[in-house]
C-alpha positions in Angstrom: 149.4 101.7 86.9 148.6 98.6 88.4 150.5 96.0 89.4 149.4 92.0 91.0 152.3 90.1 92.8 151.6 86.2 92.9 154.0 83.8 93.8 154.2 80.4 96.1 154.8 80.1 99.4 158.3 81.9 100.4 158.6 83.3 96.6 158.6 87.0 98.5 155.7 88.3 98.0 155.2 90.1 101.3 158.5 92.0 100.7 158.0 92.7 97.7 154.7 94.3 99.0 156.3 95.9 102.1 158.8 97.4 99.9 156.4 98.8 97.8 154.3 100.2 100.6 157.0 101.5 102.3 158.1 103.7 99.3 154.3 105.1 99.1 152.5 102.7 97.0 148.6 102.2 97.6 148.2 98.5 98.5 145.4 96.1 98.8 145.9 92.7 100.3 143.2 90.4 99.2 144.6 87.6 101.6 143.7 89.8 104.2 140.4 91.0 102.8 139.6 86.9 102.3 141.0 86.2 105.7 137.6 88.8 106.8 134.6 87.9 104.1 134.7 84.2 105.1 134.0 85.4 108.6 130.6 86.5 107.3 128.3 83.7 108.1 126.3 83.9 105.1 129.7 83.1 103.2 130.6 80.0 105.7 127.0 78.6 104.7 128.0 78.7 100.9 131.3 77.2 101.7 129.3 74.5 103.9 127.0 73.9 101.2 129.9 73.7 98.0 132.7 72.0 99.8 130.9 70.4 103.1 132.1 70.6 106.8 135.6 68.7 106.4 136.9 72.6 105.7 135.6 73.9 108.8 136.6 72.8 112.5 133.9 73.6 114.3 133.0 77.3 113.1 136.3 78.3 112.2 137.1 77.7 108.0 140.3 75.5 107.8 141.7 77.8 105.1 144.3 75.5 104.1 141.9 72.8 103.6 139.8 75.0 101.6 142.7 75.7 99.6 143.7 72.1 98.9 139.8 70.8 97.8 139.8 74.4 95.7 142.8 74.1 93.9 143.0 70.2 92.7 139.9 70.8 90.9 139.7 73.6 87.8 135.9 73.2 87.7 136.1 74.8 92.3 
């Protein structure tokens, strides 16, 4: 079985998940996995080239900007 938890900001999400681990689930966290592909600089020069350098200060992606261009627009 698998199972996806989505939710807002403070809808519980992360304790729903630490429950879940803590009773032996198998887990992956894709905000963590994100948080370490756009690291890769290969992926920062895509995100420079679709969304420009107001999402970046200096090389570090400004995730929450990222988020804010990504999600306004269906077509991102």
């Amino acid at each position: 079985m698998i199972i996806g938890i989505t939710g807002g900001i403070g809808s519980g999400k992360s304790t729903v998940s630490r429950i879940l681990r803590n009773k032996g689930f198998y887990f992956v966290d894709l905000d963590s996995i994100s948080h370490d592909v756009i690291q890769n600089p290969k992926i920062k020069k895509q995100l420079l080239e679709n969304f420009g350098n107001e999402i970046f200060d200096k090389e570090e992606v400004l995730r929450k900007k990222l988020g804010e261009i990504v999600f306004k627009n269906k077509k991102n």
